[in-house]
C-alpha positions as a Markdown table, in Angstrom:
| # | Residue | x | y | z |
|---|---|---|---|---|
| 1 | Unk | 27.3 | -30.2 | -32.7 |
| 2 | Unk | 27.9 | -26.4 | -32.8 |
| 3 | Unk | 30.2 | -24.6 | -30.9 |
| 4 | Unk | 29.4 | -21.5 | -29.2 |
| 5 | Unk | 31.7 | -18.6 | -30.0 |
| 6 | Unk | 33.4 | -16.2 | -27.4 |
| 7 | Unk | 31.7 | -13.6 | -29.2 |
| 8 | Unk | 28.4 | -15.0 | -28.3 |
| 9 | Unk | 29.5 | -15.3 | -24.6 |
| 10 | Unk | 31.0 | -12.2 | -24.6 |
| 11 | Unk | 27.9 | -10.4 | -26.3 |
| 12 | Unk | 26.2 | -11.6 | -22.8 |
| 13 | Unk | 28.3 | -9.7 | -20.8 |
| 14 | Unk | 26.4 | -6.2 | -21.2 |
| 15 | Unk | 23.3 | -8.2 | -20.6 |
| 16 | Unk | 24.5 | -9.7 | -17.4 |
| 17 | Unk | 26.1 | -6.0 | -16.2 |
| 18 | Unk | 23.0 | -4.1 | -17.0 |
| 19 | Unk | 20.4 | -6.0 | -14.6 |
| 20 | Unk | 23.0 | -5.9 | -12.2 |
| 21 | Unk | 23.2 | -2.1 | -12.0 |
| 22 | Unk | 19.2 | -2.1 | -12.6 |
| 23 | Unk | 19.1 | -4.4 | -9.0 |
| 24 | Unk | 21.7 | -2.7 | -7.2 |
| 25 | Unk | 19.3 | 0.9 | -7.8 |
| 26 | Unk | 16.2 | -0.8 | -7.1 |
| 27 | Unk | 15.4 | -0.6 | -3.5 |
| 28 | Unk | 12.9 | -3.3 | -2.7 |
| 29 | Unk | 14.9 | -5.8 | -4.2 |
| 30 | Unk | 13.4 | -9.4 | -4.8 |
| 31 | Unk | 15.9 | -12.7 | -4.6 |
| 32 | Unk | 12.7 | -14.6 | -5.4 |
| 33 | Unk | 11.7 | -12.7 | -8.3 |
| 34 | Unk | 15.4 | -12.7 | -9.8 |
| 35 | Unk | 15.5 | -16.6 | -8.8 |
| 36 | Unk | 12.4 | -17.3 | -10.6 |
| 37 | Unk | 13.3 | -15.2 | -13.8 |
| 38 | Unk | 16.8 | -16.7 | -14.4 |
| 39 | Unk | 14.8 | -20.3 | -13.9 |
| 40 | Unk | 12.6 | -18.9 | -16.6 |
| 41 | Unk | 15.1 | -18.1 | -18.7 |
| 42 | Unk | 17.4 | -21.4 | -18.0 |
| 43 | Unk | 14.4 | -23.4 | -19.2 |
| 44 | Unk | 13.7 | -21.4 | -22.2 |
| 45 | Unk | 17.4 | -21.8 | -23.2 |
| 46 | Unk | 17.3 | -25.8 | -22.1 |
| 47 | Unk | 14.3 | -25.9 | -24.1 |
| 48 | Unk | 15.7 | -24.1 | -27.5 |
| 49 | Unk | 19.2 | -26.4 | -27.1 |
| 50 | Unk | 17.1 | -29.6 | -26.6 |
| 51 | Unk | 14.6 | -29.1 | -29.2 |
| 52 | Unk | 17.4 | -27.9 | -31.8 |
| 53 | Unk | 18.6 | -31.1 | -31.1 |
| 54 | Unk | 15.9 | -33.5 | -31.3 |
| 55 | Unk | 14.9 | -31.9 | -34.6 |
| 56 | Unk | 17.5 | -34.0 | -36.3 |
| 57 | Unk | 17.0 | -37.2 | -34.0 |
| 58 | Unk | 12.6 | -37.8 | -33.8 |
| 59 | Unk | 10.6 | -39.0 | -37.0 |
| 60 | Unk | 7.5 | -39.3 | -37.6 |
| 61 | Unk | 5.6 | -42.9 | -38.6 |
| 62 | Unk | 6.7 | -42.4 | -41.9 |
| 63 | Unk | 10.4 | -41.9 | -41.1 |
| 64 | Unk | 10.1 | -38.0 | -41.8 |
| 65 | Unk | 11.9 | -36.2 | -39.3 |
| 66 | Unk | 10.2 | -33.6 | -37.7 |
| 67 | Unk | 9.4 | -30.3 | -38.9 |
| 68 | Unk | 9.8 | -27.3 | -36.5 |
| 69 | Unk | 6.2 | -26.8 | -36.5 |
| 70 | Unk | 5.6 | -30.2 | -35.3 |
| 71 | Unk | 8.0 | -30.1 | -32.5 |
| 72 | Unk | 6.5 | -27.2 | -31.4 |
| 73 | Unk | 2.8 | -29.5 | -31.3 |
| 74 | Unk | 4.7 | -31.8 | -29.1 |
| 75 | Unk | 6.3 | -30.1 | -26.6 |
| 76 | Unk | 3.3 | -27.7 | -26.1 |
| 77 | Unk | 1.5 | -31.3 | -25.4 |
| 78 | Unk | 3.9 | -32.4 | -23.2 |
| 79 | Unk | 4.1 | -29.1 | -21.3 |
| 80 | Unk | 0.0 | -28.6 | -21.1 |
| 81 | Unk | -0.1 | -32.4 | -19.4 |
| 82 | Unk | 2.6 | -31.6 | -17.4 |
| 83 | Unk | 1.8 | -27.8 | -16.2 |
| 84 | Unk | -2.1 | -28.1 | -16.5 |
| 85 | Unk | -2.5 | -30.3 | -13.6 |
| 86 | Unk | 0.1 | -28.8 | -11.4 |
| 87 | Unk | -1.2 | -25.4 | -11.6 |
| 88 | Unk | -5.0 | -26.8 | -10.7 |
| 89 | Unk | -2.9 | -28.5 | -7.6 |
| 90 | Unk | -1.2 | -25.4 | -6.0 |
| 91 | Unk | -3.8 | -22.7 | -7.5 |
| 92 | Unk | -6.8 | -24.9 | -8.3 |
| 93 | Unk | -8.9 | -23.6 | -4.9 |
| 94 | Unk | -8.5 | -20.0 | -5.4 |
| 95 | Unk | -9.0 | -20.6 | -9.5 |
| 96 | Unk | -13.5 | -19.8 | -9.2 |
| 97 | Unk | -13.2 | -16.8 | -7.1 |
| 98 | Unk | -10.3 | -15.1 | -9.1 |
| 99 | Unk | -11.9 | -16.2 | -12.0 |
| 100 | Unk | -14.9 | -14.4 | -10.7 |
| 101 | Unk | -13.0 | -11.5 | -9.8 |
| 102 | Unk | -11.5 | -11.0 | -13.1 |
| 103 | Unk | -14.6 | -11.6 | -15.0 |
| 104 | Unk | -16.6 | -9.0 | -13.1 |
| 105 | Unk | -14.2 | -6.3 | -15.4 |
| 106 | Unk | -15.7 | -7.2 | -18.7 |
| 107 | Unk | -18.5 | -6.0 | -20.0 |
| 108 | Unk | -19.6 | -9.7 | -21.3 |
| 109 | Unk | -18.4 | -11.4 | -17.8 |
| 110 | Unk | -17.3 | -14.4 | -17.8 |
| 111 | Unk | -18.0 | -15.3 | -21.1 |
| 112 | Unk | -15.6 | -12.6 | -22.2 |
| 113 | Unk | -12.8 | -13.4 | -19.9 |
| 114 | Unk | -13.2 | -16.8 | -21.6 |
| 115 | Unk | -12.4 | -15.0 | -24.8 |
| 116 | Unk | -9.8 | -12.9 | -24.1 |
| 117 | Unk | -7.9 | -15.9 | -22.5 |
| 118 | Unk | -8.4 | -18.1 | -25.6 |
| 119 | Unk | -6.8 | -15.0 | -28.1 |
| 120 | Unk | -3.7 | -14.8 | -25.6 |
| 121 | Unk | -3.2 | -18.4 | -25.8 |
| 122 | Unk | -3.5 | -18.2 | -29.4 |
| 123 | Unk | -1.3 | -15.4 | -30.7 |
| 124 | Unk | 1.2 | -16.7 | -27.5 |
| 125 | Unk | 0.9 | -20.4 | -29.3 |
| 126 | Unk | 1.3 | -18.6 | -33.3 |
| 127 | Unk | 4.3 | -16.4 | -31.7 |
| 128 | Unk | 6.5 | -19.4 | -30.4 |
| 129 | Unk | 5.3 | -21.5 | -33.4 |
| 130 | Unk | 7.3 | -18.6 | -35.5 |
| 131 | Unk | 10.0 | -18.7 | -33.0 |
| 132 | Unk | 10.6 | -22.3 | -33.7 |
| 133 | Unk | 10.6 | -22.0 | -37.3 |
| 134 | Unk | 13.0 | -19.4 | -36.3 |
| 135 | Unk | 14.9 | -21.8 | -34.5 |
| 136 | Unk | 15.6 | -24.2 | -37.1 |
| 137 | Unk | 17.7 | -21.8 | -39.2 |
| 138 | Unk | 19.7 | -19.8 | -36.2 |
| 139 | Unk | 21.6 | -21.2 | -32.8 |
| 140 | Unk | 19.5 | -22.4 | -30.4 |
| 141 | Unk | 21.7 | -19.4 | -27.4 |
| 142 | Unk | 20.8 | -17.2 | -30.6 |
């Protein structure tokens, strides 16, 4: 198990200070936005601690355990059946007529909305892939 330094913590500190002086300047100030970032970023930093973690505990068939790469695979699964279906449940009526919407910018339509989506999820999927590799080597608050 590793320990998290007070010089870790205390490296936080400016963080934490400067978005509060950015919010106290801003003047149409959103608790909903701030709520939803910091659950953002507590989920990110549940997900690094937990996968760091299980890196060491889950095998594979063979009794290999798993690589960061491969973790990665599996929690992108687990999120996609998890997130997937809940997005098509509170979005999924306005989903054809934004699509629309958005398509009607690009020169190829639809078909090139299609494309543009597919590249974002793939350099977003080779990005975090890197990260986790990352991840493996560093502390998972790092």
């Amino acid at each position: 198990k590793q320990a998290v330094s007070l010089r870790v913590w205390l490296s936080l500190a400016p963080i934490i200070a400067g978005v509060g002086l950015a919010t106290l300047k801003e003047l149409s100030f959103a608790w909903a936005a701030l709520l939803g970032a910091v659950a953002s970023d507590l989920a990110l930093a549940l997900r690094n601690v937990l996968s760091k973690q299980s890196m060491g505990a889950l095998s594979t068939s063979d009794g290999d355990k798993l690589a960061p790469a491969d973790m990665f695979g599996l929690l992108t699964c687990i999120s996609a059946a998890v997130s997937v279906p809940a997005a098509l449940l509170v979005e999924g009526r306005a989903l054809p007529a934004l699509w629309a919407s958005a398509a009607a910018g690009y020169p190829a339509g639809s078909l090139g909305l299609a494309g543009q989506v597919a590249a974002t999820g793939l350099y977003f999927y080779g990005y975090s892939e890197v990260a986790m590799k990352a991840l493996n080597n560093v502390h998972p608050v790092t």
